[in-house]
C-alpha positions as CSV (number, residue, x, y, z in Angstrom):
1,X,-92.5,-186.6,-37.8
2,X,-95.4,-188.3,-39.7
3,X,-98.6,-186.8,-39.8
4,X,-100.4,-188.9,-37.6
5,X,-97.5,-188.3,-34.7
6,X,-97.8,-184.2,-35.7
7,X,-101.5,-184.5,-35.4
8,X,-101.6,-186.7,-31.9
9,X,-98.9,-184.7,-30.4
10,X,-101.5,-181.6,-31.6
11,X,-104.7,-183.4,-30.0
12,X,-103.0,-184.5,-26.8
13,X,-101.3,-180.7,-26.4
14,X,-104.6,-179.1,-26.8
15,X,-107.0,-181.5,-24.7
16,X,-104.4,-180.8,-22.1
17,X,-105.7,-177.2,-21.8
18,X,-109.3,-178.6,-21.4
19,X,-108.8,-180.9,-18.3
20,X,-110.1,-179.7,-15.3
21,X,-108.1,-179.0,-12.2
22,X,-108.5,-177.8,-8.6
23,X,-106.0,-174.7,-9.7
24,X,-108.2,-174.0,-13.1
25,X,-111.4,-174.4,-10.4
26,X,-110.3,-171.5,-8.4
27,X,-108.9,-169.3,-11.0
28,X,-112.6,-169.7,-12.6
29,X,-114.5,-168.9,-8.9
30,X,-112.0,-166.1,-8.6
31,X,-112.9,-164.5,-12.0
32,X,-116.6,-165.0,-11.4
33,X,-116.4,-163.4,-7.4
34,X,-114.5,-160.6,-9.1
35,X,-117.4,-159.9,-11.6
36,X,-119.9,-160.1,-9.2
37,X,-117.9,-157.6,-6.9
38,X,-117.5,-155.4,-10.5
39,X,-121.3,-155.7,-10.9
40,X,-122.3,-155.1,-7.1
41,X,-120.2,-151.8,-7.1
42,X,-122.0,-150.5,-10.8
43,X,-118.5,-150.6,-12.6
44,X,-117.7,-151.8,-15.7
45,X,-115.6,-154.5,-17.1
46,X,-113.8,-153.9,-20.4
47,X,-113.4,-156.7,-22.8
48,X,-111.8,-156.9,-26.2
49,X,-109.8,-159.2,-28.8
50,X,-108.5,-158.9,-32.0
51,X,-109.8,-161.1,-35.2
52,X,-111.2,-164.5,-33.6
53,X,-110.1,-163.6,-30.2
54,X,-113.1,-160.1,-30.8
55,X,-115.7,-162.2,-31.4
56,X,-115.1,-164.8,-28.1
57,X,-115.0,-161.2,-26.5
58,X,-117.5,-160.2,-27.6
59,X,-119.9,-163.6,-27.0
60,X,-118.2,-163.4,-23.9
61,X,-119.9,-159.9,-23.3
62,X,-123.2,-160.9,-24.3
63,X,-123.2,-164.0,-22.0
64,X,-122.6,-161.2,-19.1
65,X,-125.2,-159.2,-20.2
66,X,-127.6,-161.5,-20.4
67,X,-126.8,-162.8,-16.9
């Protein structure tokens, strides 16, 4: 495979998890309704990652916080 083919098969794999869909939609408005209820009931949501996947964590926590 050539590295233009390795690097469109790459691009067209990964902007493939970007595209929206009805099913993504509703997995999204289902996270959200669940943090609201998680909020609305004074619980607490735990998030956490390892290496790159601790720091979207924790931007991801801050975004809630701020909220």
């Amino acid at each position: 495979m050539s590295d233009q083919q390795f690097i469109k098969s790459y691009l067209e794999d990964f902007s493939g998890l970007l595209k929206p869909n009805e099913e993504l939609i509703e997995k999204l408005i289902r996270v959200r309704n669940s943090l609201l209820e998680v909020r609305k009931n004074d619980k607490k949501v735990l998030i956490f990652g390892n290496g790159g996947s601790a720091a979207i964590a924790s931007h991801f926590k801050d975004r809630l916080v701020v909220q």
